[in-house]
PDB file with one MODEL, atoms N, CA, C and O in Angstrom:
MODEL        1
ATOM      1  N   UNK A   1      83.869  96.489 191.982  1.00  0.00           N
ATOM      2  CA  UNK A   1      83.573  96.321 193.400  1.00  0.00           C
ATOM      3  C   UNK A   1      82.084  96.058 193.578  1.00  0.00           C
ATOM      4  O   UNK A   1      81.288  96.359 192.689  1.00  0.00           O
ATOM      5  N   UNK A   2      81.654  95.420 194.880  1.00  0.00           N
ATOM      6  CA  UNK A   2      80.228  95.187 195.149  1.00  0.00           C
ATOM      7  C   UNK A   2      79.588  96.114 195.804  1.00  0.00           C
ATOM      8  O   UNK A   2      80.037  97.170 196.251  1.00  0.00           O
ATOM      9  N   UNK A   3      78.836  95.817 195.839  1.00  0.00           N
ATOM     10  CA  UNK A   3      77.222  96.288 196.506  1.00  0.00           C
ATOM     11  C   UNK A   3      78.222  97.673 197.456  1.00  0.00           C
ATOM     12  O   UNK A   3      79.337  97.525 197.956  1.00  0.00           O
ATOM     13  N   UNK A   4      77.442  98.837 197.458  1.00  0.00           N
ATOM     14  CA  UNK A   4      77.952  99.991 198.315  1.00  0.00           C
ATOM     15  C   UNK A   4      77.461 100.050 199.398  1.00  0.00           C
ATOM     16  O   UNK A   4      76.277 100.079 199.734  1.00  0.00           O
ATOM     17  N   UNK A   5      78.527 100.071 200.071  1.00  0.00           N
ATOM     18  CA  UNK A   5      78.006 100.188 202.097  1.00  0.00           C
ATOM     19  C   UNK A   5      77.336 101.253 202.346  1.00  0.00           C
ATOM     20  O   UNK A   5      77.600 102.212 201.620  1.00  0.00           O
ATOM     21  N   UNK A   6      76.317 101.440 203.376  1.00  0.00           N
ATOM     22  CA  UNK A   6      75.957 102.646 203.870  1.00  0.00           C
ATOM     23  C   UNK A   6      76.856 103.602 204.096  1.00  0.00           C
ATOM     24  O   UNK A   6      76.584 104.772 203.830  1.00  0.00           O
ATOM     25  N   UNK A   7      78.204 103.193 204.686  1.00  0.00           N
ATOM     26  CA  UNK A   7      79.148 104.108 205.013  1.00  0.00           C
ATOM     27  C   UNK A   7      79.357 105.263 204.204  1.00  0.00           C
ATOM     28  O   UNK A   7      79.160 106.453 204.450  1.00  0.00           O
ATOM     29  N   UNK A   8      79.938 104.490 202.858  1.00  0.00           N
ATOM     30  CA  UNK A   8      80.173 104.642 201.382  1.00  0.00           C
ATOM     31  C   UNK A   8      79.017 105.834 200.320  1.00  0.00           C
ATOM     32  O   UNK A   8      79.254 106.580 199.369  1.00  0.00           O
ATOM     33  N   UNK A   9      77.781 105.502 201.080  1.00  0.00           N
ATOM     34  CA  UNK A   9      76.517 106.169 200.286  1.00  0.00           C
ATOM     35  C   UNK A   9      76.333 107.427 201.477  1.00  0.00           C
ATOM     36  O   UNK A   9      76.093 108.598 201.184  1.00  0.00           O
ATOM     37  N   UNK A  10      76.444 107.084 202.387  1.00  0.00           N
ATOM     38  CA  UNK A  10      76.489 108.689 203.114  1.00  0.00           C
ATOM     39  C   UNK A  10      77.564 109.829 202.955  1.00  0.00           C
ATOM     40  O   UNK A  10      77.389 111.012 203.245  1.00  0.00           O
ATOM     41  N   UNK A  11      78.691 109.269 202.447  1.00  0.00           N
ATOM     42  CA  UNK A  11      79.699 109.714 202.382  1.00  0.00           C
ATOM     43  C   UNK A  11      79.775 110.500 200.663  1.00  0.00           C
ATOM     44  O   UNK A  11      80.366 111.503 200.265  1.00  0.00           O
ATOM     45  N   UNK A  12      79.103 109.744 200.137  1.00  0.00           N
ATOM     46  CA  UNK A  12      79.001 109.995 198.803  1.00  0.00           C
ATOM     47  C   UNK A  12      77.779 111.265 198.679  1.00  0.00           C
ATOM     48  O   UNK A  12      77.995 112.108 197.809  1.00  0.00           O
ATOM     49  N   UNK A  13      76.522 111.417 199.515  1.00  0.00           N
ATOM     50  CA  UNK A  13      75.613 112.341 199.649  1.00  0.00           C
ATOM     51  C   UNK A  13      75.969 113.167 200.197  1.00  0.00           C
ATOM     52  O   UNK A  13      75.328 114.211 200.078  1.00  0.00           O
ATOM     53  N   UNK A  14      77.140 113.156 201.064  1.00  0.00           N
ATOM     54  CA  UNK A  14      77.798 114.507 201.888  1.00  0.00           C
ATOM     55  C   UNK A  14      78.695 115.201 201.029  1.00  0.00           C
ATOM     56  O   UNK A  14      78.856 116.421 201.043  1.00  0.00           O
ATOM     57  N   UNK A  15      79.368 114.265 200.163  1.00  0.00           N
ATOM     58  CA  UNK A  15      80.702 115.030 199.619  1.00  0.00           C
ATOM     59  C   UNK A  15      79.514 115.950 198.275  1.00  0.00           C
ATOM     60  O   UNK A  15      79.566 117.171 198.131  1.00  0.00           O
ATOM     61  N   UNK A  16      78.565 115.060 197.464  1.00  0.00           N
ATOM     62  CA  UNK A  16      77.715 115.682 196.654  1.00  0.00           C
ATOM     63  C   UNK A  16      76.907 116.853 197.301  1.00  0.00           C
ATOM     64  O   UNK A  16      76.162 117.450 196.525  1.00  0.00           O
ATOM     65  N   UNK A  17      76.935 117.245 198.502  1.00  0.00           N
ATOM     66  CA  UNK A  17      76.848 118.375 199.270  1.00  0.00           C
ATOM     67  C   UNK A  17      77.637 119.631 199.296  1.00  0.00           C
ATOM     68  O   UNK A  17      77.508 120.849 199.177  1.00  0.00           O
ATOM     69  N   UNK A  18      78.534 118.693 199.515  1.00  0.00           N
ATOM     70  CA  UNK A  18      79.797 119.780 200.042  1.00  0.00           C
ATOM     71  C   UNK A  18      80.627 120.519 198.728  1.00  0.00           C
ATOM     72  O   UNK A  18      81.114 121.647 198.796  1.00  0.00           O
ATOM     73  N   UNK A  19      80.683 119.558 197.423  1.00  0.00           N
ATOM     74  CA  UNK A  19      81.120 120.348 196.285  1.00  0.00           C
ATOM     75  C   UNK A  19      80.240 120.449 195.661  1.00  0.00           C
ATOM     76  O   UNK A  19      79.891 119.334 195.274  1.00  0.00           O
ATOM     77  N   UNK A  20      79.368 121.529 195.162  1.00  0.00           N
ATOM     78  CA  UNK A  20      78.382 121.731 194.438  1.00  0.00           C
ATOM     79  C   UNK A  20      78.481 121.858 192.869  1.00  0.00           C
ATOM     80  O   UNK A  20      79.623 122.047 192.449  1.00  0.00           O
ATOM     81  N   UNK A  21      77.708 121.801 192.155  1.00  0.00           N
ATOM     82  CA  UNK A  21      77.890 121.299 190.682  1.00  0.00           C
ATOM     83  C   UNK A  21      78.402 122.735 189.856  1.00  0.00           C
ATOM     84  O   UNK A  21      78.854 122.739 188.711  1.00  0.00           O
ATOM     85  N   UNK A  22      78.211 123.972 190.750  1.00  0.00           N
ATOM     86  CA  UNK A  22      79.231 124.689 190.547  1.00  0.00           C
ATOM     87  C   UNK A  22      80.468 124.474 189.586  1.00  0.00           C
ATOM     88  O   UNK A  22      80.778 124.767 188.431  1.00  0.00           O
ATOM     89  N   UNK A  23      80.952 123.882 190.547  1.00  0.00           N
ATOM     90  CA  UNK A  23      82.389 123.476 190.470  1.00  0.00           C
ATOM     91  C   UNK A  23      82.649 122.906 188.908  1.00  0.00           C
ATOM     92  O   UNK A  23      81.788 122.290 188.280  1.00  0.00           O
ATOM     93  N   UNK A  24      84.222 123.278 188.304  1.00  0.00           N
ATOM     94  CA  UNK A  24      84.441 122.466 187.578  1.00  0.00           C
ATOM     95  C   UNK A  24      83.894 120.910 187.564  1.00  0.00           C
ATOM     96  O   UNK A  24      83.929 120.399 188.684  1.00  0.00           O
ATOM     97  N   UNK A  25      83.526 120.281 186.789  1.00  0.00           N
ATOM     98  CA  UNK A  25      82.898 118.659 186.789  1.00  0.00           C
ATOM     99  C   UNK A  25      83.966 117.643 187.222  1.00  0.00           C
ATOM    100  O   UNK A  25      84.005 116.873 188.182  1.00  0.00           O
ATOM    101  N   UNK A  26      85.030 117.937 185.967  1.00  0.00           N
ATOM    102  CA  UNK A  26      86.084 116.761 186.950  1.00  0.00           C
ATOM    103  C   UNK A  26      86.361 117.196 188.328  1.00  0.00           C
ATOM    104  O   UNK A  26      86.219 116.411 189.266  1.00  0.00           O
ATOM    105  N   UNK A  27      86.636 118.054 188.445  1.00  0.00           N
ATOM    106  CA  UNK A  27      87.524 118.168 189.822  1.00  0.00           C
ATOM    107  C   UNK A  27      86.714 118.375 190.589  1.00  0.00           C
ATOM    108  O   UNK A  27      87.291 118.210 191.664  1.00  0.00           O
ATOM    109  N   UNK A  28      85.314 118.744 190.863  1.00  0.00           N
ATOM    110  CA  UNK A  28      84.064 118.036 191.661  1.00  0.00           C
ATOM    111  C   UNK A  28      84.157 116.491 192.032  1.00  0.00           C
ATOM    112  O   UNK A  28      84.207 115.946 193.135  1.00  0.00           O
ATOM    113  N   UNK A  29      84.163 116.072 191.005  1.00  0.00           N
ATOM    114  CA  UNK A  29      84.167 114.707 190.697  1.00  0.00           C
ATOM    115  C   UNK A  29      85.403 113.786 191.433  1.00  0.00           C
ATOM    116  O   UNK A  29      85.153 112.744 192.038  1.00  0.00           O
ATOM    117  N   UNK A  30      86.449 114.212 191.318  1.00  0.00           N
ATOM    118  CA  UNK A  30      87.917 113.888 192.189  1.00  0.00           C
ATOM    119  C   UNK A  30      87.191 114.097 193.565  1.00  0.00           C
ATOM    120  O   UNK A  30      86.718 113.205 194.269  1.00  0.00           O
ATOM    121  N   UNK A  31      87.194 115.937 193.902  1.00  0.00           N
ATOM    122  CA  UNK A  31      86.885 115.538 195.271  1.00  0.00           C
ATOM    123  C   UNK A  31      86.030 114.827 195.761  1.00  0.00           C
ATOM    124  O   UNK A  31      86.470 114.272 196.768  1.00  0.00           O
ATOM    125  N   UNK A  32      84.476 114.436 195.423  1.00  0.00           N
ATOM    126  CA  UNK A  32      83.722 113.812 195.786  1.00  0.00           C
ATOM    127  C   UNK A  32      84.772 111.854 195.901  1.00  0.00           C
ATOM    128  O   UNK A  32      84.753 111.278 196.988  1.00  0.00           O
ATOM    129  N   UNK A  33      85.404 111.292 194.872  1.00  0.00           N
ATOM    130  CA  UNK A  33      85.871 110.314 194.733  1.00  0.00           C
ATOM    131  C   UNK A  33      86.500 110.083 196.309  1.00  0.00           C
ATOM    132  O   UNK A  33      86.217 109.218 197.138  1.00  0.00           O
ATOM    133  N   UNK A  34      87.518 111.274 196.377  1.00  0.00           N
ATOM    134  CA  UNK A  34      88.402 111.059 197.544  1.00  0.00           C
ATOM    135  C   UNK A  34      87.578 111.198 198.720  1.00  0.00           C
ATOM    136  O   UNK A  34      88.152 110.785 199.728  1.00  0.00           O
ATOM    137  N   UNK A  35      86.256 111.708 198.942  1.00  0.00           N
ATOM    138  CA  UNK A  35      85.732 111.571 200.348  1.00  0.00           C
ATOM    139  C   UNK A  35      85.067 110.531 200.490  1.00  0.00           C
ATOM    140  O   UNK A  35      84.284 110.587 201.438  1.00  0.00           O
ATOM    141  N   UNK A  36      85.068 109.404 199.803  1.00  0.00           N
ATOM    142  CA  UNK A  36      83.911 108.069 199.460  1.00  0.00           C
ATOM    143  C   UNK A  36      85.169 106.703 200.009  1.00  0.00           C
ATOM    144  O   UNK A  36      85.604 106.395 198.900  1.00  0.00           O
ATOM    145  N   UNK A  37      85.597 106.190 200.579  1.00  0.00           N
ATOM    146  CA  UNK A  37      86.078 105.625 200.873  1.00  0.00           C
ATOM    147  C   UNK A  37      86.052 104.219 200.097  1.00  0.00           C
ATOM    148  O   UNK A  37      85.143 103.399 200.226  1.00  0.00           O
ATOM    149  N   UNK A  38      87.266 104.043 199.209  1.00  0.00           N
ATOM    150  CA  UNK A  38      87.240 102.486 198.329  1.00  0.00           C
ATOM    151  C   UNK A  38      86.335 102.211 197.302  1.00  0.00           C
ATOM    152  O   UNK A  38      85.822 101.152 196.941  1.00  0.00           O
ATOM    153  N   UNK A  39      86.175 104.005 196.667  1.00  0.00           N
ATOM    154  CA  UNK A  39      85.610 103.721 195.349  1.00  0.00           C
ATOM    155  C   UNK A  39      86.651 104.804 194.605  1.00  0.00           C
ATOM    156  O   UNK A  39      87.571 105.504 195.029  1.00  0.00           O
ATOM    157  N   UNK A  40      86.060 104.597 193.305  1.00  0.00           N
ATOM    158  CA  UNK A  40      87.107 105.680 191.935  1.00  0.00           C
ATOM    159  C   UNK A  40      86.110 106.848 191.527  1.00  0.00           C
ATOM    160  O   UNK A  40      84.899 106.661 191.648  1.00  0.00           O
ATOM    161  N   UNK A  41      86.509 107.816 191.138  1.00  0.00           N
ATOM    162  CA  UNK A  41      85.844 108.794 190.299  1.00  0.00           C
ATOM    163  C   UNK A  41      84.609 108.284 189.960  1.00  0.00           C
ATOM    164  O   UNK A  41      83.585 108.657 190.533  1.00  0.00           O
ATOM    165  N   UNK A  42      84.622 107.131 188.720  1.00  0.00           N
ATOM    166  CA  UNK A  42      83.965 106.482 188.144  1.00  0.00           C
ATOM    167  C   UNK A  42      82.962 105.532 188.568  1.00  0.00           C
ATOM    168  O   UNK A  42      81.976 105.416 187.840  1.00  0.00           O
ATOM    169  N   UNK A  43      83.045 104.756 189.733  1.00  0.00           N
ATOM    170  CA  UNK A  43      82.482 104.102 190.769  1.00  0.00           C
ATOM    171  C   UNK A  43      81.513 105.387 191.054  1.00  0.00           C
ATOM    172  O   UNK A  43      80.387 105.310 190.561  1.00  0.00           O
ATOM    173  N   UNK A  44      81.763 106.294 191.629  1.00  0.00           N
ATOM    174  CA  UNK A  44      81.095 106.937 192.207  1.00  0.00           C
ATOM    175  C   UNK A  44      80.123 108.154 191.445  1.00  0.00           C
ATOM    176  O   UNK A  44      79.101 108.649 191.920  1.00  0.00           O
ATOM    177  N   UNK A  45      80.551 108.368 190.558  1.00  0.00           N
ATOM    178  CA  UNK A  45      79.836 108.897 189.136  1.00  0.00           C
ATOM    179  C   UNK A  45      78.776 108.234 188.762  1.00  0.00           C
ATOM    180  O   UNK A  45      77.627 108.676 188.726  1.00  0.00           O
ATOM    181  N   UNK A  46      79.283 106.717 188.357  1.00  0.00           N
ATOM    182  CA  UNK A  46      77.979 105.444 188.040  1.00  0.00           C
ATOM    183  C   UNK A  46      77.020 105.741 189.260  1.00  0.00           C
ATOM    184  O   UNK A  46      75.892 106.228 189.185  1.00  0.00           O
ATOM    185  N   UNK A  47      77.607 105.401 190.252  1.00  0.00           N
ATOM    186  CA  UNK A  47      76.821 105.655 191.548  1.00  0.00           C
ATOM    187  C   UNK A  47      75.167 106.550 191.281  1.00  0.00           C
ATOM    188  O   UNK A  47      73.993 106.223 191.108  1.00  0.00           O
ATOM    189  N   UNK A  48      75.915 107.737 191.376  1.00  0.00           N
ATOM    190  CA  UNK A  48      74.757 108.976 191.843  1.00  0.00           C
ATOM    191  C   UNK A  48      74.003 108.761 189.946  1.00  0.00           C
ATOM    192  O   UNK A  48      72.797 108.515 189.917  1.00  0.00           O
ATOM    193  N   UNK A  49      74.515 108.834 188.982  1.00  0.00           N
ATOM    194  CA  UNK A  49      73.445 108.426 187.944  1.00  0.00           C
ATOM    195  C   UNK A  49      72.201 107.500 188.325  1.00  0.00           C
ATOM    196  O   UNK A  49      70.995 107.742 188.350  1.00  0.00           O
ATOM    197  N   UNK A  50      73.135 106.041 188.690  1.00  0.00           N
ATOM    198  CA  UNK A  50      72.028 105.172 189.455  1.00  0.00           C
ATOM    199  C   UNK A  50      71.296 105.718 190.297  1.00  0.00           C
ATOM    200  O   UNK A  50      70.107 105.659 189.983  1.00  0.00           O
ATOM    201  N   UNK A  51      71.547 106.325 191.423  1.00  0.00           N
ATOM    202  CA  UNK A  51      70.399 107.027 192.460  1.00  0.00           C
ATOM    203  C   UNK A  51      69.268 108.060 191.679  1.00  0.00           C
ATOM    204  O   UNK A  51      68.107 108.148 192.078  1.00  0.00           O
ATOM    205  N   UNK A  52      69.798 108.831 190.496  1.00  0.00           N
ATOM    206  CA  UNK A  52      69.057 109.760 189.915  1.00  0.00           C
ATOM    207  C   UNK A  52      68.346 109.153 189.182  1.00  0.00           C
ATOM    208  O   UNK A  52      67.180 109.547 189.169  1.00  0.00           O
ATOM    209  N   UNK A  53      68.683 108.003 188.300  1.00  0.00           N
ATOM    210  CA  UNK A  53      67.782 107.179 187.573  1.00  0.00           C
ATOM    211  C   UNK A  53      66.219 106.589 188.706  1.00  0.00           C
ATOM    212  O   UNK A  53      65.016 106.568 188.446  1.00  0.00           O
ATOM    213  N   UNK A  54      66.816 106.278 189.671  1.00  0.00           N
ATOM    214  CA  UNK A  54      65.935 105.367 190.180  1.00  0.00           C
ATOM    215  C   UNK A  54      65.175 106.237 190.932  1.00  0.00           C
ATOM    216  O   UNK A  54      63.950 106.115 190.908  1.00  0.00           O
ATOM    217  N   UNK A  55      65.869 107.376 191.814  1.00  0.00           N
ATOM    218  CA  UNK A  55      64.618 108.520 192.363  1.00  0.00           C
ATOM    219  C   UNK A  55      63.484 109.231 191.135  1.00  0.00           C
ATOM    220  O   UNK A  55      62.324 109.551 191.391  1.00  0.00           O
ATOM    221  N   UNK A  56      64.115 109.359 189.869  1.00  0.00           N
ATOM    222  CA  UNK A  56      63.131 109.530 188.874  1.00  0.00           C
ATOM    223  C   UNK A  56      62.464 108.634 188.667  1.00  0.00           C
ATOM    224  O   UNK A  56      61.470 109.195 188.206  1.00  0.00           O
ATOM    225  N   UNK A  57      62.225 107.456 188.662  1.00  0.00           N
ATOM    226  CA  UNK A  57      61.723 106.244 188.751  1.00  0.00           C
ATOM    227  C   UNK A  57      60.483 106.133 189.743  1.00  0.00           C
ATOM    228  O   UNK A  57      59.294 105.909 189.514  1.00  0.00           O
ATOM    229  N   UNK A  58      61.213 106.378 190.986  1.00  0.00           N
ATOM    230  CA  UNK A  58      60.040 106.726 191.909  1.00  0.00           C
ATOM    231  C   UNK A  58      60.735 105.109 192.893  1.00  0.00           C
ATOM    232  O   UNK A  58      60.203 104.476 193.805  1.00  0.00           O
ATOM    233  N   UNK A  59      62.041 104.907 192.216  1.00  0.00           N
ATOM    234  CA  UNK A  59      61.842 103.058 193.556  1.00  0.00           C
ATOM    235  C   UNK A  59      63.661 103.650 193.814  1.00  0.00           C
ATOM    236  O   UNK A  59      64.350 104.570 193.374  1.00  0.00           O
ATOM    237  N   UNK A  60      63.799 102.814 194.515  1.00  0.00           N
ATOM    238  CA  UNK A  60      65.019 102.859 195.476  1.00  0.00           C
ATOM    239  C   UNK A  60      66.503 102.156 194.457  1.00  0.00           C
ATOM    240  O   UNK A  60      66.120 101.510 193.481  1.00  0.00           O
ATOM    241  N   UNK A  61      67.426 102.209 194.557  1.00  0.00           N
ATOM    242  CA  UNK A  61      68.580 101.805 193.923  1.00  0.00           C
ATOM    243  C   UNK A  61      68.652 100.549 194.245  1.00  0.00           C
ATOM    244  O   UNK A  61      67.925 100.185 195.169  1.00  0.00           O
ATOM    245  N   UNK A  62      69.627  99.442 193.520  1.00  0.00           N
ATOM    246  CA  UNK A  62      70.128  98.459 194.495  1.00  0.00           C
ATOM    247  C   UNK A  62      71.328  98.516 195.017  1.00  0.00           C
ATOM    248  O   UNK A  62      72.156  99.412 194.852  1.00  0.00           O
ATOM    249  N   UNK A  63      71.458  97.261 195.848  1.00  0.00           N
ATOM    250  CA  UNK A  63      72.586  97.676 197.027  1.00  0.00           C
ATOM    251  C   UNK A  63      72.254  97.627 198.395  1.00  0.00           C
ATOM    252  O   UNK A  63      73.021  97.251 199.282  1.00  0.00           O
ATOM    253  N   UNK A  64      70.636  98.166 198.610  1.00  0.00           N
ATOM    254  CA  UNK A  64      70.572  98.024 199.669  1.00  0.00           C
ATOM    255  C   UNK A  64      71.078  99.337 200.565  1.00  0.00           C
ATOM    256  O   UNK A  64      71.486  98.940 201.657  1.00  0.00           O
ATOM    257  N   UNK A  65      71.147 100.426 200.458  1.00  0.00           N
ATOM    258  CA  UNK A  65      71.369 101.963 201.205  1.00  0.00           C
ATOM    259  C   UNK A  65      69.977 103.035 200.362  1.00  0.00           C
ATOM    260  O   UNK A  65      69.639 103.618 199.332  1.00  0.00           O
ATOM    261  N   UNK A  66      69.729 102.801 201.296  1.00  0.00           N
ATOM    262  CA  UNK A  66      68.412 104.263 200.575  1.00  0.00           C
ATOM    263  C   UNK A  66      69.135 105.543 200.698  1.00  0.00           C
ATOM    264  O   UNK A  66      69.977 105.490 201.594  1.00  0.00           O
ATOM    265  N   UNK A  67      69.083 106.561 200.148  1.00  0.00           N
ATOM    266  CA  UNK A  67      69.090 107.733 200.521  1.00  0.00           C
ATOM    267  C   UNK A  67      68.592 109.292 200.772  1.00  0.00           C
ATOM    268  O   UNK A  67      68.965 110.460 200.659  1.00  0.00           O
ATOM    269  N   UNK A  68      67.615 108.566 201.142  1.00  0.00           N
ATOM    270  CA  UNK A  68      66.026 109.698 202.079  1.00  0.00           C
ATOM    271  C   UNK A  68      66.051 110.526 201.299  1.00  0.00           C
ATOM    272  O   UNK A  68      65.781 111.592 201.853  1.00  0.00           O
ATOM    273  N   UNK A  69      66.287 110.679 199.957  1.00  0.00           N
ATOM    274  CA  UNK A  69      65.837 111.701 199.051  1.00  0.00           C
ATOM    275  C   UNK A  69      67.371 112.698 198.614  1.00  0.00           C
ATOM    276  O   UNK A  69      67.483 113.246 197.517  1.00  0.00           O
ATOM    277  N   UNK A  70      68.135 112.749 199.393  1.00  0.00           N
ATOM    278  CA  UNK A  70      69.126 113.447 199.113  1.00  0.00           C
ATOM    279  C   UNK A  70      70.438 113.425 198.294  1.00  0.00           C
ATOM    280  O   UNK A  70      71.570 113.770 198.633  1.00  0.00           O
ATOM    281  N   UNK A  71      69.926 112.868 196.986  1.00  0.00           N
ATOM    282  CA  UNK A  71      71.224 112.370 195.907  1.00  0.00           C
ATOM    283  C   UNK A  71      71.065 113.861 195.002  1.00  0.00           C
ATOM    284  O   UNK A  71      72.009 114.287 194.336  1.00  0.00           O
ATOM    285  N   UNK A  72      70.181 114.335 195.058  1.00  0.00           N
ATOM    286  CA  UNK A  72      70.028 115.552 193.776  1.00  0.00           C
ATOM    287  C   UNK A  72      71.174 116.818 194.420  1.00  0.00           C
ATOM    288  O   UNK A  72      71.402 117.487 195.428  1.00  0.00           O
ATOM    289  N   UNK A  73      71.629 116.577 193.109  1.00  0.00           N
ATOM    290  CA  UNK A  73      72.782 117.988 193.133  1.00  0.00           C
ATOM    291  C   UNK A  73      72.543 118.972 192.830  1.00  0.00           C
ATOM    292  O   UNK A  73      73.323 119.820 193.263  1.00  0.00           O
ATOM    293  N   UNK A  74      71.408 119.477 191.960  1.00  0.00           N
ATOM    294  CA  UNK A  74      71.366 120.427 191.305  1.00  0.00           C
ATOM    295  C   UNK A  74      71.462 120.592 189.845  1.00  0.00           C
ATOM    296  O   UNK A  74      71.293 121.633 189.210  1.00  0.00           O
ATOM    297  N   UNK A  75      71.821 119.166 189.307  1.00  0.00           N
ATOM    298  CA  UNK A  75      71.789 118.495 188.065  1.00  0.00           C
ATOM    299  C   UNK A  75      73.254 118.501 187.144  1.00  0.00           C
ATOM    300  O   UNK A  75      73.440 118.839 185.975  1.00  0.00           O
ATOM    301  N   UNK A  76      74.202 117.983 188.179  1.00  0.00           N
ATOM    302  CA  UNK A  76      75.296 118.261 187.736  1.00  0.00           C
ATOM    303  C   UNK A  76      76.094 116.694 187.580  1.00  0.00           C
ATOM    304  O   UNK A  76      77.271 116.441 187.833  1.00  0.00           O
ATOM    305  N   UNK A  77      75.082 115.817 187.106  1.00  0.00           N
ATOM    306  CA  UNK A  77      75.616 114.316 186.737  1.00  0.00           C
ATOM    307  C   UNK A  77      76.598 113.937 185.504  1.00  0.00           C
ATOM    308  O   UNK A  77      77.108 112.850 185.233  1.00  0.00           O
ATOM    309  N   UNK A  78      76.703 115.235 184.818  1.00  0.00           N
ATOM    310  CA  UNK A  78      77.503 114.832 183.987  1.00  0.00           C
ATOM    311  C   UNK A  78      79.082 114.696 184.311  1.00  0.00           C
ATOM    312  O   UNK A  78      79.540 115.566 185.051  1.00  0.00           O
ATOM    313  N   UNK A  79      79.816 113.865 183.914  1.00  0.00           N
ATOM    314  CA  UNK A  79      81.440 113.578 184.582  1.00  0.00           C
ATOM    315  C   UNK A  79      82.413 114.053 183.027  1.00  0.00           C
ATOM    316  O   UNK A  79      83.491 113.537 182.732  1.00  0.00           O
ATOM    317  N   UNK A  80      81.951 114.760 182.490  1.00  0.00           N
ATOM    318  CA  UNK A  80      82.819 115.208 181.339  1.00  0.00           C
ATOM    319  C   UNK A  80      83.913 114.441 180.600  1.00  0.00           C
ATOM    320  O   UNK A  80      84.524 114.975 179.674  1.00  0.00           O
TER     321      UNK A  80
ENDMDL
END
């Protein structure tokens, strides 16, 4: 799939909110999938790596959705 909508990237920073890295990894990972509208587990996994890569970076992702700083989970990027 292409380029991620804003919709898609807010939705993806809320659900990475709402299940914390706590959580088992896959099934973090599911729920976050299912609150992201028209992406997979995996889509959305790649996703937040990309945002963490590039906020360590210090520059913005591409795609085109910034996200004002709020992709960090707590360091729970791994998808097992």
């Amino acid at each position: 799939q292409g380029a991620w909508t804003a919709e898609q990237q807010a939705c993806l920073q809320r659900a990475l909110k709402e299940f914390p890295s706590t959580m088992d990894t896959s099934e973090r990972w599911n729920k976050i999938a299912e609150a992201v509208p028209g992406r997979s587990k995996k889509e959305c996994v790649a996703r937040f790596k990309e945002l963490k890569q590039a906020l360590q970076a210090g520059g913005a992702p591409g795609g085109g959705a910034t996200d004002g700083g709020g992709a960090t989970d707590g360091g729970g990027a791994t998808d097992g």
